[in-house]
C-alpha positions in Angstrom: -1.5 12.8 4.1 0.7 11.9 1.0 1.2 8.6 2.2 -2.2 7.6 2.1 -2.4 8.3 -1.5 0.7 6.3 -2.3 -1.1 3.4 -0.2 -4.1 3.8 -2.0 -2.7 3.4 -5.8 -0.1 0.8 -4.8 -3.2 -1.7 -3.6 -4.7 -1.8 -6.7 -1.6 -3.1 -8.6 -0.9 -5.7 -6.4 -4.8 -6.3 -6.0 -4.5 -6.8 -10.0 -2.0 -9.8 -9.8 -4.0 -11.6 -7.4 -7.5 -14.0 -8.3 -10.3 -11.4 -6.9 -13.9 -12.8 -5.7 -16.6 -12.1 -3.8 -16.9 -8.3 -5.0 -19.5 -6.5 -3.3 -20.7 -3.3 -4.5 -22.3 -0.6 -2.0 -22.9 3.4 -1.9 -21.6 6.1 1.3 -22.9 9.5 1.3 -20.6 12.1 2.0 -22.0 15.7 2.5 -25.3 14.7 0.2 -23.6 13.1 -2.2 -23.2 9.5 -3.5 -19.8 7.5 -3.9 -19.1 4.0 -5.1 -17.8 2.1 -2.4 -16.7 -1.6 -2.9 -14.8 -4.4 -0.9 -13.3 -7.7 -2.6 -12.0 -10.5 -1.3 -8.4 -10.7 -2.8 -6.4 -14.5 -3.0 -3.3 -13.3 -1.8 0.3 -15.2 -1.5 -0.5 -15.4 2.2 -4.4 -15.9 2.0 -7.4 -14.0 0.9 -7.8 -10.6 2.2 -10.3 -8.3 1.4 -9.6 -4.9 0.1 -12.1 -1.9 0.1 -12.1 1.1 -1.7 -14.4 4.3 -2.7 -14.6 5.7 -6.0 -14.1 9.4 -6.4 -13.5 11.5 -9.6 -13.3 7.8 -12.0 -10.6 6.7 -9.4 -10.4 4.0 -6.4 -9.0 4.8 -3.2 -8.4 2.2 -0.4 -10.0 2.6 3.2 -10.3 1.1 6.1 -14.6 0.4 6.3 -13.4 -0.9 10.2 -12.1 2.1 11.0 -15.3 4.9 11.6 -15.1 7.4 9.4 -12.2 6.4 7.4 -14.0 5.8 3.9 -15.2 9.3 4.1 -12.6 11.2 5.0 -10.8 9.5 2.2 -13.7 11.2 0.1 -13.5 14.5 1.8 -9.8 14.6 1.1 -10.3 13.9 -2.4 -13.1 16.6 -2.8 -10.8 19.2 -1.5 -8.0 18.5 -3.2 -7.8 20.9 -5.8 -6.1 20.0 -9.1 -2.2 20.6 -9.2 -1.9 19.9 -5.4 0.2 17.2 -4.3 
C-alpha cells in the first residue's frame, strides 16, 4: 500500500515539468461525501498522457479512473489513514 503513495506524489513532480492542457475538473462521492477529482492531459517526452488524481485532505493523489473503483479506494485509504501512520 506504501507504494501507491510514493506513485502518487512522484506524478505530480514530473507532471510539473511537463506543458499540462486540457484540465478537466469533476467531483466522486465517497461514503456521502464530496472529493475533487481531476484529469489533465500532460505533454510528455514520449507524448501526451493524461493523469488523474483526487483531492483529499488539500493533497492530490493519482488513480486509475479506468480501473472501477480505483479513485475511491484511493480516498478510502486516505480517510483511514490516521495521522503518524506510514
Amino acid at each position: 500500500m506504501h507504494l501507491r503513495y510514493a506513485i502518487a506524489f512522484s506524478l505530480p513532480v514530473v507532471a510539473g515539468c511537463a506543458s499540462t492542457s486540457d484540465v478537466t475538473n469533476s467531483t466522486i462521492t465517497v461514503n456521502g461525501e464530496e472529493y475533487l477529482f481531476r484529469t489533465s492531459t500532460v505533454q510528455g517526452v514520449n507524448g501526451p498522457y493524461e493523469l488523474s488524481q483526487v483531492k483529499v485532505r488539500s493533497l492530490y493523489y493519482a488513480c486509475l479512473p479506468e480501473s472501477p473503483g480505483d479513485c475511491e479506494a484511493v480516498v478510502q485509504s486516505v480517510v483511514d489513514q490516521r495521522p503518524g501512520d506510514g
